[in-house]
SERO-4910 file (N, C-alpha, C, O; in steps of 0.05 Angstrom, whole numbers):
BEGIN
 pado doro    nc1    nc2    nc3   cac1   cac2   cac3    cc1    cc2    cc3    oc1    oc2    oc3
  Unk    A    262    222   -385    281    217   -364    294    191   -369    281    170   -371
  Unk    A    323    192   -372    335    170   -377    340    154   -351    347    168   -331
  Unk    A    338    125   -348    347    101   -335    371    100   -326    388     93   -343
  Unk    A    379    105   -300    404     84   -291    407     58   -290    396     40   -277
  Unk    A    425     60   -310    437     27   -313    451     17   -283    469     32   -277
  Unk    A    448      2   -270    469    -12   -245    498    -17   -269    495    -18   -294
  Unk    A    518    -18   -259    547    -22   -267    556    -43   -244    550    -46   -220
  Unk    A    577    -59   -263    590    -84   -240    601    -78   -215    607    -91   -194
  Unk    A    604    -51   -224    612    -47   -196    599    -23   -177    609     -7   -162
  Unk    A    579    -25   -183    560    -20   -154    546    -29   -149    534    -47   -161
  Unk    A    539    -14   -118    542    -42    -89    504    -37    -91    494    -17   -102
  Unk    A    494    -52    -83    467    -61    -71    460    -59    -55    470    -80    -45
  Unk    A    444    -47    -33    445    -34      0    416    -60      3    402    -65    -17
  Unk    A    414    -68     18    390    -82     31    382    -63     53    394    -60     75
  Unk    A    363    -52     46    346    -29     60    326    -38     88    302    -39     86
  Unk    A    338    -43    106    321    -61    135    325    -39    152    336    -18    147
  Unk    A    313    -47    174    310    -32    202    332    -50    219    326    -74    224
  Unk    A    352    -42    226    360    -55    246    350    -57    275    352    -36    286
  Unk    A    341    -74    288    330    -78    319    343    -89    333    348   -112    325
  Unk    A    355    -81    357    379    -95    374    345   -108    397    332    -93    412
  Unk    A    341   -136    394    327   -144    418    346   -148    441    370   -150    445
  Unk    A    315   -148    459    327   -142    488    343   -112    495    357   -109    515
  Unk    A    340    -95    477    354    -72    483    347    -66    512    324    -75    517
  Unk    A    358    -54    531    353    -53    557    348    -28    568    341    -23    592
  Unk    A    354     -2    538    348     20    544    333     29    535    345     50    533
  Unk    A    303     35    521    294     39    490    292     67    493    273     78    483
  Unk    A    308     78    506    310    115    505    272    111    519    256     93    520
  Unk    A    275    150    530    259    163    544    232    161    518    230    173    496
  Unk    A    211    137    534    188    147    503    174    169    503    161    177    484
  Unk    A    176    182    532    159    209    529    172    226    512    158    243    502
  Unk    A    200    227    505    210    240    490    213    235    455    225    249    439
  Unk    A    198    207    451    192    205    422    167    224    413    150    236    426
  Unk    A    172    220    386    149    245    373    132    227    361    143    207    352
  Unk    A    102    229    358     93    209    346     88    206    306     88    227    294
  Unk    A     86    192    297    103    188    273     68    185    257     57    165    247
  Unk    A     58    212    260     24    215    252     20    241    237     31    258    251
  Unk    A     11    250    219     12    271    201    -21    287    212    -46    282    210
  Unk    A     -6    305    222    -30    322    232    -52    343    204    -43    363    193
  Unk    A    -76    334    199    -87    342    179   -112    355    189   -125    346    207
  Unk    A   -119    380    174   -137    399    179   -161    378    174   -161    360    157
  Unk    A   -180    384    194   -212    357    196   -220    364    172   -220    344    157
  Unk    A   -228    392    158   -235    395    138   -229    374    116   -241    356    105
  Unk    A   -203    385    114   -186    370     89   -186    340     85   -187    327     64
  Unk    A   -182    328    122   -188    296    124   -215    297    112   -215    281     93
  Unk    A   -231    304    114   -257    295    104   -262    298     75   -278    283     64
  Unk    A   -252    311     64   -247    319     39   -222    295     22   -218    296     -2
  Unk    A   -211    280     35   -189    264     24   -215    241     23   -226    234      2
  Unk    A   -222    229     56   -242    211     53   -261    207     42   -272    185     44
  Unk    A   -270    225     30   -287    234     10   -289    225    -14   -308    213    -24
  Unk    A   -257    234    -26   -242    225    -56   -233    201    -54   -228    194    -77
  Unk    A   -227    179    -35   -221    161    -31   -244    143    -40   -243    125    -56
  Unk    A   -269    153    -22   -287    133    -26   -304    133    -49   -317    114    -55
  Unk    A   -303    159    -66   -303    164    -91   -293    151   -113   -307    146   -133
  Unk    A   -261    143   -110   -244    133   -122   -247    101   -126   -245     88   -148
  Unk    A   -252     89    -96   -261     70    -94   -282     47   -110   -279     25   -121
  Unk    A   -307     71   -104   -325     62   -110   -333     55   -145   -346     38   -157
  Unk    A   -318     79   -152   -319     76   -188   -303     57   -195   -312     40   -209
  Unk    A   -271     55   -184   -263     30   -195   -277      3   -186   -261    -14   -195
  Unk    A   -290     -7   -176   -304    -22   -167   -333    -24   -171   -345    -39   -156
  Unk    A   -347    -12   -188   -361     -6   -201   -358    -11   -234   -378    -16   -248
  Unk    A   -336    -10   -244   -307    -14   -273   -304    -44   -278   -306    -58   -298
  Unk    A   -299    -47   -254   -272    -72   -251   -295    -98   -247   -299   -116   -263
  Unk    A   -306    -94   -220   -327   -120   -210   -341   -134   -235   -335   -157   -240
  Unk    A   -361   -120   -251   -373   -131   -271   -349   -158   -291   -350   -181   -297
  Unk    A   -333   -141   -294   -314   -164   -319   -303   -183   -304   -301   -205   -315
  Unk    A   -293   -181   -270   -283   -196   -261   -307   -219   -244   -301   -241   -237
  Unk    A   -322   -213   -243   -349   -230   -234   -361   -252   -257   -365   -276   -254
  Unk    A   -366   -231   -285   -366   -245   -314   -356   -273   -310   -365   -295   -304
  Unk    A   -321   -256   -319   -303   -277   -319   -300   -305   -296   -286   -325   -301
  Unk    A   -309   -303   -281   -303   -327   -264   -329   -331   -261   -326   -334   -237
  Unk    A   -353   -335   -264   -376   -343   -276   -375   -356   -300   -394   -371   -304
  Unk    A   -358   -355   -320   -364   -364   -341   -342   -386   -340   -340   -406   -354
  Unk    A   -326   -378   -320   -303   -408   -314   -311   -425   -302   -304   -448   -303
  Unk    A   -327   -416   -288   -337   -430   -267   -365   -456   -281   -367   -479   -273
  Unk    A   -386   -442   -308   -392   -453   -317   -381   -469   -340   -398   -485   -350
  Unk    A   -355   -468   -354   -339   -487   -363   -333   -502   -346   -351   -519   -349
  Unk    A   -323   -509   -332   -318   -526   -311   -339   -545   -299   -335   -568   -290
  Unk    A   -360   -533   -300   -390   -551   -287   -395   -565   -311   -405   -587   -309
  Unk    A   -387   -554   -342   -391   -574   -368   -380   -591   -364   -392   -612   -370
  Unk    A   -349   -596   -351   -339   -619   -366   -335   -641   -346   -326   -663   -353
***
């Protein structure tokens, strides 16, 4: 998959939320939807599952070298 290059002449969007404070109307909220992804319990448990799975091995990987390493800086530093 090839890269788009930007060209001088196109524009750059700054991607924000606009919020008018003090708005005085914020629309009917019973009529907002709520902005929550409805997931079969099964399946949630099954994600949290792989998550903590996921977790736990990289952190299990990672901790040892990164513990090492600042132990052994930590005892250079007490040398000098």
């Amino acid at each position: 998959m090839s890269e788009r290059v930007r060209g001088p002449e196109d524009t750059i969007y700054d991607l924000v939320d606009v919020v008018e404070e003090g708005d005085p109307n914020p629309g009917d909220l019973s009529v907002r939807k709520p902005k929550i992804a409805l997931v079969n319990p099964n399946l949630q448990e099954e994600m949290l599952k792989k998550v903590e799975e996921t977790t736990e091995r990289l952190v299990r990987e990672l901790f040892p070298a990164i513990a090492e390493r600042i132990i052994r800086e930590e005892i250079e530093r007490l040398k000098q």
